[in-house]
C-alpha positions in Angstrom: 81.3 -45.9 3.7 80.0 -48.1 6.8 83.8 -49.0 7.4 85.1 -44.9 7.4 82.9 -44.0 10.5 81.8 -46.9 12.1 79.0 -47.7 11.1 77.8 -43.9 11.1 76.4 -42.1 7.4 77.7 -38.6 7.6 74.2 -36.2 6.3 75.2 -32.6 6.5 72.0 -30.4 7.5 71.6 -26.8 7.9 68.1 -24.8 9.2 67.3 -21.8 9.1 65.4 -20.5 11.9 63.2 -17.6 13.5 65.7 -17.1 16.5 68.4 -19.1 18.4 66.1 -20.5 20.8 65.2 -24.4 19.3 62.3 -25.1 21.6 60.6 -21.5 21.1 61.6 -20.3 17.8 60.4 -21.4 14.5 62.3 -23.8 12.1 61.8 -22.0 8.3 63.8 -24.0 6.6 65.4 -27.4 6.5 68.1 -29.0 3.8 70.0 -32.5 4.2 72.9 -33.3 1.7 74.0 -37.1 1.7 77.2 -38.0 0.8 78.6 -41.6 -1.0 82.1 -43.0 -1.3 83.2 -43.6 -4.9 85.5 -46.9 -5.6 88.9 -44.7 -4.8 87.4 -44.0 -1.3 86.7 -40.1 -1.6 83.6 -38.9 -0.1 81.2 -37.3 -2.8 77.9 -35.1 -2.3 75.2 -37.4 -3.6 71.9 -35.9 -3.2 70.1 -32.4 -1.7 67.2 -32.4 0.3 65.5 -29.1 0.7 62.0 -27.8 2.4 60.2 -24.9 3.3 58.5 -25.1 6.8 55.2 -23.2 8.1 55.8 -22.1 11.4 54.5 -24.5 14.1 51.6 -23.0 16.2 52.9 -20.7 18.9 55.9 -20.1 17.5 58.4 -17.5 18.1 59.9 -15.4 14.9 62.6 -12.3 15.4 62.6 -9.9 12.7 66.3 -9.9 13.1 66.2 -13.1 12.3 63.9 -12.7 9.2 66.1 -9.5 8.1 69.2 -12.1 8.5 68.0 -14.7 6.7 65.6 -13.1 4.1 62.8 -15.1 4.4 59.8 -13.8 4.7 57.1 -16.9 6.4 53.9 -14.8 4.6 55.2 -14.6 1.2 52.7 -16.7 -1.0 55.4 -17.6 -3.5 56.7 -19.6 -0.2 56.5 -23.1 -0.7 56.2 -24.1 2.6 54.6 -27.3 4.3 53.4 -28.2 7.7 56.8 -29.1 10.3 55.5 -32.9 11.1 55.1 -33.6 7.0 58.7 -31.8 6.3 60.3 -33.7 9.3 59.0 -36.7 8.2 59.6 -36.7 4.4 63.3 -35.4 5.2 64.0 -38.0 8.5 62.6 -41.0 5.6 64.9 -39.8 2.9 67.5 -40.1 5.7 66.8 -43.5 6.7 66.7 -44.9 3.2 70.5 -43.1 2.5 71.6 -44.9 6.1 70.1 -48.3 4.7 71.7 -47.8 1.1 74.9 -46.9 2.4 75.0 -50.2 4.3 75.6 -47.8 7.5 73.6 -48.5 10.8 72.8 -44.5 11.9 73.5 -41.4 9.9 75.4 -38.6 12.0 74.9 -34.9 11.5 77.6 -32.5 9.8 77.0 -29.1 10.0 78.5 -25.8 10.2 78.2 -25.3 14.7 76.7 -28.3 14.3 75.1 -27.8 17.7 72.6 -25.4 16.6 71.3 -27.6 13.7 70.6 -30.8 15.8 69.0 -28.9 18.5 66.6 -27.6 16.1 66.2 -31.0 15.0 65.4 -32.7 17.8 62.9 -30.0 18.8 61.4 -30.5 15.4 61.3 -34.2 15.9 59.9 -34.0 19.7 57.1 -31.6 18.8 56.2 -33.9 15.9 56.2 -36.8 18.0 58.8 -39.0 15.7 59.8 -42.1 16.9 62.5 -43.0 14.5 65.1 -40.6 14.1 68.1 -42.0 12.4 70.2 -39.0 14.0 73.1 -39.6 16.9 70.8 -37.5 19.7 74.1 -35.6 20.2 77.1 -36.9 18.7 77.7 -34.5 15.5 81.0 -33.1 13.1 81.1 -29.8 13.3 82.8 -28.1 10.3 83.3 -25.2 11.9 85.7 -26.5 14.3 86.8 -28.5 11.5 87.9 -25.5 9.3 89.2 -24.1 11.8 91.6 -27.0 12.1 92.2 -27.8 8.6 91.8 -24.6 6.6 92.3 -22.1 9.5 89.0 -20.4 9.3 85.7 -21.2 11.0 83.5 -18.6 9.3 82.2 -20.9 6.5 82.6 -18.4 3.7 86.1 -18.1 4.5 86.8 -21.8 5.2 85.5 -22.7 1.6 87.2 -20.0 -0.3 90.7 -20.9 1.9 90.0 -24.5 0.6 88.8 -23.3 -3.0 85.2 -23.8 -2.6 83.4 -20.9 -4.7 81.2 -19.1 -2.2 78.5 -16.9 -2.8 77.9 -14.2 0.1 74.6 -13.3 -1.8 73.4 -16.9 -2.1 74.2 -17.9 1.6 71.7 -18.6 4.2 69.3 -20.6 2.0 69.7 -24.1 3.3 69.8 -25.8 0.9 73.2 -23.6 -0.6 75.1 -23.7 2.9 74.1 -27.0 3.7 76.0 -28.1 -0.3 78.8 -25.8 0.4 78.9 -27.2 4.0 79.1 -31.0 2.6 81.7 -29.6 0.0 83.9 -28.5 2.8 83.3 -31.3 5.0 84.6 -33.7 2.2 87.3 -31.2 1.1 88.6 -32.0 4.8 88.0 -35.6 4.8 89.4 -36.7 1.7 92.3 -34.0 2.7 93.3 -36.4 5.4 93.1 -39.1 3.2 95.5 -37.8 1.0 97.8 -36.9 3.6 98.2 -40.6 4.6 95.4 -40.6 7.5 92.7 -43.1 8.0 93.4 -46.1 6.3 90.4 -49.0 5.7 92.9 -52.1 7.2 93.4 -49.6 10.2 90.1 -49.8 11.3 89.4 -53.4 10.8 92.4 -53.8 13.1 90.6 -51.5 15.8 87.6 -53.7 15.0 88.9 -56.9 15.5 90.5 -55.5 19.0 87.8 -54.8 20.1 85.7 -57.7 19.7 
């Protein structure tokens, strides 16, 4: 796995959140998916990671946002924790797929990636974590992906173009999109593999030119 992106553990995330804004609006939810390469050199979706988050103090929640995702922050069958015990719990689990992967760093997959890692680094600010195993920007974004490979960059339709079952009335839990986002994200990957793309002895060439 270290070898495929240099060094860099793929860990697709998804949030979901009480607006668009990362440093005002509540983070609700949070799930990572790690991924593992088996011996034929596919990429596989190894485990889920998945918590419920009380809103930090201050924060800002949209109804809109609430009536998109269908959480409800009050609801005592909730199980939500406090932000800096979620972050902290999920950024560990990360580290410990980075060091078993024998990768250096994980990198974030998501679907617009973009929005995900901002509201992870806001988490991780306000929380005052030192170690994030994250790229601080550097992410793959599937929806770009799709695009590319499956021709659609709505994520529903990118898994069902790539014959991914997709449930419309499961979505927006993140724990679901962030599975079905690692499913598409290794659909792409292993895609290119099988189309004659990266090859192992390619990059140890690129390596040792380097050095």
């Amino acid at each position: 796995m270290a070898r495929r992106f240099r060094g860099y553990l793929p860990v697709i995330v998804d949030v979901e959140t009480g607006g668009f804004n990362a440093h005002t609006d509540a983070l609700l939810e949070i799930a990572a998916v790690t991924l593992f390469m088996d011996d034929e050199g596919y990429l596989r979706r190894d485990q889920t990671f998945d918590f419920h988050v009380e809103p930090y103090e201050g924060a800002n929640i949209e109804q809109a946002a609430l009536d998109f995702t269908g959480i409800d922050p009050d609801s005592p069958e909730r199980p939500a924790e406090p932000e800096d015990m979620v972050m902290n719990d999920l950024l560990k689990a990360v580290r410990r797929a980075v060091r078993d992967s024998g990768c250096t760093r994980a990198v974030m997959v998501g679907h617009n990636a973009h929005f995900d890692l901002g509201f992870v680094n806001a988490a991780v600010a306000r929380c005052a974590i030192k170690r994030n195993p994250f790229h601080p920007f550097s992410c793959f974004d599937t929806a770009t992906l799709g695009g590319l490979a499956c021709g659609q960059t709505v994520l529903a339709k990118a898994c069902r173009a790539a014959n991914i079952e997709f449930s419309n009335s499961a979505a927006h839990s993140a724990a679901y999109d962030a599975e079905k986002t690692a499913d598409l994200f290794c659909y792409i990957v292993n895609r290119w593999k099988e189309l004659g793309g990266w090859q192992p002895f390619e990059q140890d060439q690129d390596t040792e030119t380097d050095s």
